[in-house]
BALO-992044 format. One line per 10 residues: number of its first residue (from 1); their letters; for each residue x, y, z of C-alpha. Coordinates in steps of 0.5 Angstrom, whole numbers, plus 500, padded with zeros to 3 digits. Layout:
BEGIN
NUM) a) X:Y:Z; ...
END
This chain:
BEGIN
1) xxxxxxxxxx) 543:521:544; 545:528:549; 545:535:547; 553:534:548; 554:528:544; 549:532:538; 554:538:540; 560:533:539; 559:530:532; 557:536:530
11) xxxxxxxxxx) 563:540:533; 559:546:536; 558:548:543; 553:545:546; 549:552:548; 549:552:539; 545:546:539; 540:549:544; 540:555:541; 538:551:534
21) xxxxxxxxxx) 533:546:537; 528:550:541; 530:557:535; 532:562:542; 537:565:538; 540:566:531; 544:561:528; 548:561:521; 545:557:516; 551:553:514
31) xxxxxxxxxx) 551:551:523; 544:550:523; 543:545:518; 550:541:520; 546:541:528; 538:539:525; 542:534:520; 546:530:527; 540:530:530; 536:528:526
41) xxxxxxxxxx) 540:522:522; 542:520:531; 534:520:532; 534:526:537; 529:529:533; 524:524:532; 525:521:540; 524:528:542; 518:530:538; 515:522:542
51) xxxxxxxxxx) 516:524:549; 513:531:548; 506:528:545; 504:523:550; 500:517:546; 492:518:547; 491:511:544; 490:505:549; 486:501:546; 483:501:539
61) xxxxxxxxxx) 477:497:535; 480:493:529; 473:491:525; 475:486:520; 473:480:516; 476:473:519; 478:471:511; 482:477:512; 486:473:518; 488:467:514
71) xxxxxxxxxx) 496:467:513; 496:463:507; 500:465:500; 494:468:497; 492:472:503; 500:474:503; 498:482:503; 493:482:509; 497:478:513; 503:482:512
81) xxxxxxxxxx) 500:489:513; 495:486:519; 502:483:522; 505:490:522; 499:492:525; 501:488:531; 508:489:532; 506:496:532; 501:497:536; 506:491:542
91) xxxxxxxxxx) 511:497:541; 506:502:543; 502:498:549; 496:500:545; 491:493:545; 487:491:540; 480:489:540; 478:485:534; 471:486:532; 470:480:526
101) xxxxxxxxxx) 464:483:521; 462:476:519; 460:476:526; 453:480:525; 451:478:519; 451:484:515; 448:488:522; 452:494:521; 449:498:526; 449:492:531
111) xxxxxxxxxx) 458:493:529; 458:500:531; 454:498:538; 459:493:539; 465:498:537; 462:503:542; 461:497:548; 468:497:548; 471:503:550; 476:504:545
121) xxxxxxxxxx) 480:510:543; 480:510:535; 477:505:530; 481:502:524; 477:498:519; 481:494:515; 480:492:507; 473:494:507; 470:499:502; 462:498:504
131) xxxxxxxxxx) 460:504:504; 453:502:509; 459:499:514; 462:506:513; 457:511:515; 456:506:521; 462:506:524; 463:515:522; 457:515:526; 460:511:532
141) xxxxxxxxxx) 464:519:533; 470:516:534; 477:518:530; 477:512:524; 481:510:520; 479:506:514; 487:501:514; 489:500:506; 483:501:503; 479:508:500
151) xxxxxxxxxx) 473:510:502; 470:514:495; 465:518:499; 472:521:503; 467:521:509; 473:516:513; 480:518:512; 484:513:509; 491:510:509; 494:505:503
161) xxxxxxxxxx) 498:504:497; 499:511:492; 495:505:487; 494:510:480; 502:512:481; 504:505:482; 501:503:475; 503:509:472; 510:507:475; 510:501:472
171) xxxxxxxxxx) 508:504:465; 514:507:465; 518:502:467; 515:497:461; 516:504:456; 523:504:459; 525:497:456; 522:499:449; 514:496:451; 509:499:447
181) xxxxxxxxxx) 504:493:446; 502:492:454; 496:487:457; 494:489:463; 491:482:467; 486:484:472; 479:483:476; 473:485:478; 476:488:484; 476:493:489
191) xxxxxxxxxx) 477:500:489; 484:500:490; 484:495:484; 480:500:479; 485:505:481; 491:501:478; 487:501:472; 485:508:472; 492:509:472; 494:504:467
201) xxxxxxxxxx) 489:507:463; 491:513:464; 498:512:462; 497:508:455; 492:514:453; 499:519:455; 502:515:451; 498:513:445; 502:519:441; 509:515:440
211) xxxxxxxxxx) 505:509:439; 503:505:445; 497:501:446; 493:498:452; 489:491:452; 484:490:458; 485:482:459; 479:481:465; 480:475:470; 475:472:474
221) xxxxxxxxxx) 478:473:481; 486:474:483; 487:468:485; 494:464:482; 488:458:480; 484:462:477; 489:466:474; 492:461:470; 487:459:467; 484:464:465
231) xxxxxxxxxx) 490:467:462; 491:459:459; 484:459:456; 486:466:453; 492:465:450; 489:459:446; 483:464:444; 489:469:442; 495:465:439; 499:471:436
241) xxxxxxxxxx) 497:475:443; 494:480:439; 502:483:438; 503:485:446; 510:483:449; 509:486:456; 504:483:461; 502:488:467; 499:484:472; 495:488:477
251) xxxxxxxxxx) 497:483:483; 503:479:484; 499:472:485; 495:474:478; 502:474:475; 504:468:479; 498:464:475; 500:468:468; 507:465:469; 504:459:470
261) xxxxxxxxxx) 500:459:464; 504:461:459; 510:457:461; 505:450:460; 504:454:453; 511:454:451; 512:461:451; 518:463:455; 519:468:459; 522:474:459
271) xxxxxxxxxx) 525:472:452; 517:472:448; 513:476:453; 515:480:460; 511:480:465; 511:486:471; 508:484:477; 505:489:483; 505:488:491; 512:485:492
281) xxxxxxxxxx) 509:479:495; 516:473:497; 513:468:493; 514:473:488; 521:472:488; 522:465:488; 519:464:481; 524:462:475; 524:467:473; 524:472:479
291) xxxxxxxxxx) 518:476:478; 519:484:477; 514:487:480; 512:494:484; 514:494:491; 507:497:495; 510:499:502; 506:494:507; 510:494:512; 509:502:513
301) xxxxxxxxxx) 502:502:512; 500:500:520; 505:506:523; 502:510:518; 495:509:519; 496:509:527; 499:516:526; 493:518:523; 489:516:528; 494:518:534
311) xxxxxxxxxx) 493:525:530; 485:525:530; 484:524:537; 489:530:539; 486:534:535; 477:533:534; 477:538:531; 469:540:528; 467:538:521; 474:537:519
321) xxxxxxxxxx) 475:534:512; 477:527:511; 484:526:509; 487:521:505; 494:518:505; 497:515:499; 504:511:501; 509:511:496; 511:504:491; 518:503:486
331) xxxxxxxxxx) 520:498:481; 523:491:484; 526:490:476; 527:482:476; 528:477:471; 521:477:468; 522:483:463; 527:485:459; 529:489:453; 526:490:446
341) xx) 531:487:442; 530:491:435
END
C-alpha cells in the first residue's frame, strides 16, 4: 500500500496523508481521522511501524519441560500455543533453541549456564512457575519472557490469558441465563488455575446479595479420566447436587470428563444441569451437546510474548519493573447451557 493509494480511498492529496503521517502540518480532525483509519484497516501503519524497528531478535532460548511437547488431546493448550509460537518465530526468521528442563534433573543453575552457552538474544520460559528456576534464568541477565504462565513474585515478566477476568466472565454468562446455585469443577493446580478460582470466588461473593452461591467441587488433576470419575463418584455421594444447576469447569478437558459422568448418571445435559467450559479447545466442539466454553485467545499468546521480548532487548533499561500482560477471553455460548425456566 502506497501513499497514492492511501490518498485515493481516502480521497485527499497525497501531500494530505504526508502531512497527517509524519504530524508536519495541520490537518482538520474529520481529514485526519478519515487518513489514519485507510492506513490503518490497509495495514500501512502496522507495516511502516515494522520497517522502522528493525528486529533485534535472532535467536531465542525456549526452556520447556518435554511433556509439554506431546501433541495429544490433554495437552491440546500446550500444543497450540507452542505451534503458534513456531509459526511465528518462522515468519520472523528468529531460530529457536530448545532447552528441555527434565534434561538437568532439577540443576537450575546448570539451565541457566546452558541458556548463556547458546548465545541467544531473549528467553522464553514456557508453562513453569517454579520460582528456583525463575530467579536462575532473571540472573541469566538476558530479557525474559515467562510464555502463558505468571510469575507471583513479578521478578519475570509474563504473557498469558486474563484467567481471574474469564471466571468473572463466565459467572456473568451463568448469572445471565438466570444460574444462581453454581459448582465450580477444579484441581490442585497452577497459578493461573487458582487465578480462575479467585475469580470465581470473587464474583459469587459480588454476587451473594441476589442469592448467588458457590460450591468448590475438587478433583484430583485435569485430565477428562480423572475428571469423570471424580465427578461420577461425587455425583453419587450427592444425589440432589446439593441444588446446583451450572457447572463451571476450570478447563475444557474437566468439562469433557464432567459430561461424561453425568451423562452415564442419566442426568441429561443442558435439560438438568449446564455445564460452562473454559480454553475453547476443538474437542470441546465436537461433544453432543457442543460444549459452551470461554475462549482463551491461544493463537495470540506467542506474538504477544515476542513483542515483549522484542521490546525489552531494545529498551534494558536499568531496574525496570516486570510487566504483566493479561490477553483478553469471551463467551463461546454453545449447546451445554440453557435458561432457568421458572
Amino acid at each position: 500500500m502506497s501513499l497514492k493509494k492511501i490518498a485515493e480511498k481516502s480521497g485527499v492529496a497525497i501531500s494530505t496523508v504526508s502531512h497527517v503521517l509524519n504530524g508536519t502540518a495541520k490537518i482538520s480532525e474529520e481529514v485526519r481521522n478519515r487518513v489514519l483509519t485507510v492506513a490503518k484497516e490497509t495495514g500501512y501503519l502496522s507495516s511502516r511501524l515494522r520497517r522502522a524497528m528493525p528486529p533485534t531478535l535472532k535467536k531465542i532460548a525456549l526452556v520447556v519441560g518435554s511433556e509439554r511437547l506431546r501433541h495429544t488431546g490433554v495437552n491440546y493448550v500446550s500444543w497450540t500455543i507452542l505451534e503458534s509460537l513456531r509459526k511465528e518465530c518462522t515468519s520472523r526468521n528468529i531460530e529457536i533453541e530448545p532447552i528441555l528442563i527434565d534434561d538437568f534433573a532439577g540443576n537450575y543453575q546448570q539451565i541457566a549456564e546452558r541458556v548463556l552457552g547458546s548465545k541467544c538474544d531473549g528467553i522464553l520460559v514456557y508453562f513453569d512457575e517454579d520460582r528456583r528456576l525463575l530467579d536462575e534464568v532473571f540472573k541469566t541477565g538476558l530479557s525474559c519472557i515467562l510464555l502463558a504462565g505468571q510469575d507471583p513474585t513479578m521478578h519475570v515478566g509474563s504473557v498469558g490469558i486474563g484467567d481471574r477476568n474469564g471466571a468473572r466472565l463466565g459467572i456473568e454468562y451463568l448469572k445471565g441465563l438466570g444460574h444462581k446455585r453454581i459448582g465450580i469443577i477444579t484441581w490442585p493446580g497452577r497459578y493461573t488455575i487458582r487465578q480462575r478460582q479467585d475469580g470465581f470466588d470473587e464474583a459469587i461473593r459480588e454476587n451473594a446479595a441476589i442469592g448467588m452461591s458457590g460450591v468448590t467441587i475438587m478433583l484430583e488433576s485435569f485430565r477428562p479420566e480423572s475428571a469423570e470419575q471424580g465427578m461420577f463418584e461425587w455425583i453419587e455421594q450427592n444425589p440432589d447436587l446439593q441444588g446446583i444447576t451450572a457447572f463451571f469447569c476450570m478447563a475444557d478437558n474437566v468439562a469433557l470428563g464432567a459430561l461424561k459422568a453425568f451423562q452415564q448418571k442419566g442426568i441429561r445435559v443442558p435439560e438438568d444441569v449446564s455445564i460452562l467450559g473454559f480454553d475453547d479447545i476443538l474437542a470441546g466442539q465436537m461433544t453432543q451437546p457442543p460444549l459452551s466454553t470461554i475462549h482463551t485467545p491461544l493463537h495470540h499468546i506467542a506474538k504477544s510474548a515476542l513483542d515483549e521480548l522484542e521490546l525489552l532487548t531494545r529498551t534494558s533499561e536499568e531496574d525496570a519493573p516486570a510487566k504483566r500482560v493479561e490477553l483478553g477471553c469471551r463467551i463461546i455460548p454453545r449447546q451445554s447451557c440453557q435458561a432457568i425456566v421458572e
